[in-house]
C-alpha positions as CSV (number, residue, x, y, z in Angstrom):
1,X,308.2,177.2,170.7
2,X,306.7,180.2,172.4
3,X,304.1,182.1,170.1
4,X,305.9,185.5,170.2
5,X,308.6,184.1,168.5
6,X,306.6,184.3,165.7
7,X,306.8,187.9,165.7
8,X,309.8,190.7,165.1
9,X,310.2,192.7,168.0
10,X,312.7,195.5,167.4
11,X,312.5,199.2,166.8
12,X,309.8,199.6,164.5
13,X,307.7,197.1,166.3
14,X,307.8,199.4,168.9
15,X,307.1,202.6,166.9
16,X,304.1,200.4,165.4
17,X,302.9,200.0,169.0
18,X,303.5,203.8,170.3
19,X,301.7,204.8,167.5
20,X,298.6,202.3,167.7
21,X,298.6,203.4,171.1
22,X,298.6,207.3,170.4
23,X,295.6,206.3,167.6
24,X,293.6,204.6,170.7
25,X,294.0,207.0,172.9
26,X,291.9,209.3,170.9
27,X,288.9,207.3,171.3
28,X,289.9,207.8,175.3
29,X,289.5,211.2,174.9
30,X,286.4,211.4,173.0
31,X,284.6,209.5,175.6
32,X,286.1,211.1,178.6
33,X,284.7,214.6,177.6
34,X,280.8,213.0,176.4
35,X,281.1,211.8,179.9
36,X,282.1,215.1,181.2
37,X,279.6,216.9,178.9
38,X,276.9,214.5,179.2
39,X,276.4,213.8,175.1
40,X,278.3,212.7,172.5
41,X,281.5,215.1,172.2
42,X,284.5,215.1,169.8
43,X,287.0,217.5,170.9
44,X,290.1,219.0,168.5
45,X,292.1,216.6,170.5
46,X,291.1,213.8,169.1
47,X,291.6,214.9,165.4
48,X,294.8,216.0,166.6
49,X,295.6,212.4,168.2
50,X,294.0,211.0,164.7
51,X,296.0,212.6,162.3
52,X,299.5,212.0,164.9
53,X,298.5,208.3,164.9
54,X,297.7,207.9,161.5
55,X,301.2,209.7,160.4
56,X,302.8,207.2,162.7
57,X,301.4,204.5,161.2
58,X,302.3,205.5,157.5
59,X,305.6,205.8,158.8
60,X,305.7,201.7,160.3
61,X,303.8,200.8,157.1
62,X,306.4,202.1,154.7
63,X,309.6,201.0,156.6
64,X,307.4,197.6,156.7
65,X,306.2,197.6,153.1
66,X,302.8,197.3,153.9
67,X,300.7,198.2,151.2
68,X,297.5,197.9,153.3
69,X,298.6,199.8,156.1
70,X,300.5,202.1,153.4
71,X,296.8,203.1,151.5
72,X,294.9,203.2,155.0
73,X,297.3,205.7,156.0
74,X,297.1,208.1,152.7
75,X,293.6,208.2,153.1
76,X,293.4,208.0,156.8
77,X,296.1,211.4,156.7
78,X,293.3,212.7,154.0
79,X,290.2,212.3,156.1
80,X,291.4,213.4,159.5
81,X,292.7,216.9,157.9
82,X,290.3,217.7,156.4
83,X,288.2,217.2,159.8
84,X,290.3,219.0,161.7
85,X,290.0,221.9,159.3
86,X,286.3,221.5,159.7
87,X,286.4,221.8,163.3
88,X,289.4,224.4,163.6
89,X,286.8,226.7,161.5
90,X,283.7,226.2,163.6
91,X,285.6,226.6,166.6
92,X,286.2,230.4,165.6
C-alpha cells in the first residue's frame, strides 16, 4: 500500500495546496526585496499574499471541518488586516 493513499486528493486538496502555496510565497517576496534593499523589508505585497492565503485557507478549513485551521484562519484574517491597514497608512 502506497503512503498517499492515505490521503484524499480531489478538489479541495488542491485548493488547500494553491492556497498554502499563495501563503508561502509571501515569505518569497519578503526576502527577495531585503535582498534587493539590503535590510529587512516587508513590502504591501506580502500582507496582500497573507490575507489572500489566509482567506483560502478558511475556505479549505470550513469545507473540511477543521476547527484548527477554521480558528487560525479567523484570527489569521484579523491580524493581517489590520497590518495591512497599518502599512497602507504609512505608505501615504
Amino acid at each position: 500500500m502506497s503512503f498517499l493513499e492515505n490521503f484524499q486528493f480531489d478538489f479541495w486538496t488542491l485548493w488547500g495546496l494553491l492556497a498554502q502555496g499563495l501563503f508561502f510565497s509571501r515569505f518569497v517576496i519578503q526576502w527577495y526585496f531585503s535582498e534587493k534593499e539590503g535590510k529587512t523589508v516587508i513590502p504591501i505585497a506580502f500582507w496582500y499574499f497573507s490575507l489572500t492565503g489566509a482567506a483560502m485557507i478558511l475556505v479549505y478549513a470550513t469545507i473540511r471541518k477543521d476547527i484548527v485551521f477554521l480558528i487560525t484562519g479567523i484570527l489569521q484574517i484579523f491580524l493581517y488586516s489590520r497590518s495591512l491597514t497599518i502599512a497602507k497608512k504609512n505608505e501615504k
